[in-house]
C-alpha positions as CSV (number, residue, x, y, z in Angstrom):
1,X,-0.7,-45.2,-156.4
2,X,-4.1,-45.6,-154.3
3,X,-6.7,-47.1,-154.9
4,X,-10.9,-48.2,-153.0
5,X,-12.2,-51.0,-152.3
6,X,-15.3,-51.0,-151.1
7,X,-16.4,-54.5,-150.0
8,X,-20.6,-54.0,-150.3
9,X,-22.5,-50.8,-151.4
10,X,-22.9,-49.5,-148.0
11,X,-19.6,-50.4,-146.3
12,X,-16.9,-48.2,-145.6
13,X,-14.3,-47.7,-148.3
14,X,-10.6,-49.3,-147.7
15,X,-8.0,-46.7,-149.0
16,X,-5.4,-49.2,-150.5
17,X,-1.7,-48.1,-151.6
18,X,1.1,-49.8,-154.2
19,X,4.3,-49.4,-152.5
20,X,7.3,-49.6,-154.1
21,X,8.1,-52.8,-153.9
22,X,4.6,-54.4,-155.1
23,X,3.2,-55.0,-152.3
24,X,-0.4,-53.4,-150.9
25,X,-0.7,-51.2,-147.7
26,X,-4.4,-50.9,-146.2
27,X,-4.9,-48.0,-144.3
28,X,-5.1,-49.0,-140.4
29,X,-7.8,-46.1,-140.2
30,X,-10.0,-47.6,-143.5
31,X,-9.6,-51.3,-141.2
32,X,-10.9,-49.8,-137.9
33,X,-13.9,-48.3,-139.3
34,X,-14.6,-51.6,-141.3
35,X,-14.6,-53.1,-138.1
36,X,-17.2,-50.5,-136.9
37,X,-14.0,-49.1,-134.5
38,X,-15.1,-46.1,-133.4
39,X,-11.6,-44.8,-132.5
40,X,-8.8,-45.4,-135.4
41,X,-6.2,-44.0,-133.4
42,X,-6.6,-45.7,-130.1
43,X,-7.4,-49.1,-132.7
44,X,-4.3,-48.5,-134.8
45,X,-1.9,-48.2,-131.1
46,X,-3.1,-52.0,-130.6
47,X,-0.6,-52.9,-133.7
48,X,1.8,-50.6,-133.5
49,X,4.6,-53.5,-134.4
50,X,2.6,-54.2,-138.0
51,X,2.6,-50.5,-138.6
52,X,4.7,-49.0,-141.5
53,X,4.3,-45.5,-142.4
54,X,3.9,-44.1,-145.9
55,X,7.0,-42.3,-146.7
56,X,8.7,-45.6,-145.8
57,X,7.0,-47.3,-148.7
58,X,6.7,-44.3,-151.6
59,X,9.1,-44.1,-154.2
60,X,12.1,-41.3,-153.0
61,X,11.8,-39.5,-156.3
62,X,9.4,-37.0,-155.5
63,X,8.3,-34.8,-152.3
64,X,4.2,-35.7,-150.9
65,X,1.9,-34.2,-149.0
66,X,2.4,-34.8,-145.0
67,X,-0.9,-36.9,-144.7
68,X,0.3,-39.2,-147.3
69,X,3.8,-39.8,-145.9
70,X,2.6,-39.8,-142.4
71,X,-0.5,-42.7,-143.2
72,X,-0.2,-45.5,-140.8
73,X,-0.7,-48.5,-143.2
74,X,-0.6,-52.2,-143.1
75,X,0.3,-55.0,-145.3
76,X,-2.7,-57.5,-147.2
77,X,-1.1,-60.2,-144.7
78,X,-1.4,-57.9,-141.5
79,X,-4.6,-56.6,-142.3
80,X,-6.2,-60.0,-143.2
81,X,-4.9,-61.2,-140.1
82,X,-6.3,-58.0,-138.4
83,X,-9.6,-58.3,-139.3
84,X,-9.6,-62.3,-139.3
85,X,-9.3,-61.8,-135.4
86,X,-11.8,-59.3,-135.2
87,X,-14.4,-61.4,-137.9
88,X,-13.6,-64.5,-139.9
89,X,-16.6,-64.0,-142.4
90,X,-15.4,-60.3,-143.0
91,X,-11.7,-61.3,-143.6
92,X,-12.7,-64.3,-145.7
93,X,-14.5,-61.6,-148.0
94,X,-11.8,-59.6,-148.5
95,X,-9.2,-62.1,-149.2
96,X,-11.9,-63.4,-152.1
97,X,-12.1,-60.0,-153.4
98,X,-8.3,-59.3,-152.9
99,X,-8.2,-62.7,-155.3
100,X,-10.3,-62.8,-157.8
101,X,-9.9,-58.8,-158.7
């Protein structure tokens, strides 16, 4: 299931998936142009070892659409620590948002 997050009324919007398994997946796209990245795709090849794709974390029951199971996504840990490189304030928002709901 997706869901956005957007972190102020002008920000960009981070598309955010429930895998499987319970955990959340960030789009690495939605994370470069929080960061004001420019290019996603040359961003996204700086992390290739965090990357997971989204047929790898959707439920095998049904058939999707090839952008979905092609999405390069992240987990909260990878993106936190993504971002936290790139801006401590930023990251620090997100995990309180992540938090408190």
């Amino acid at each position: 299931m997706w869901f956005q997050l957007a972190l102020s009324m002008d920000g960009p919007v981070l598309g955010i998936l429930v895998g499987m398994d319970n955990l959340l997946y960030f789009r690495i796209l939605d994370i470069a142009s929080l960061l004001g990245k420019k290019n996603g795709t040359m961003f996204a090849k700086c992390f290739t070892n965090d990357i997971v794709l989204g047929n790898h974390v959707l439920p095998p029951t049904q058939q999707y659409p090839k952008q979905t199971a092609r999405v390069q996504l992240v987990t909260r840990n990878a993106a936190l620590h993504i971002i936290g490189r790139k801006n401590k304030k930023l990251a620090k928002k997100l995990s309180n948002t992540l938090e408190t709901g």
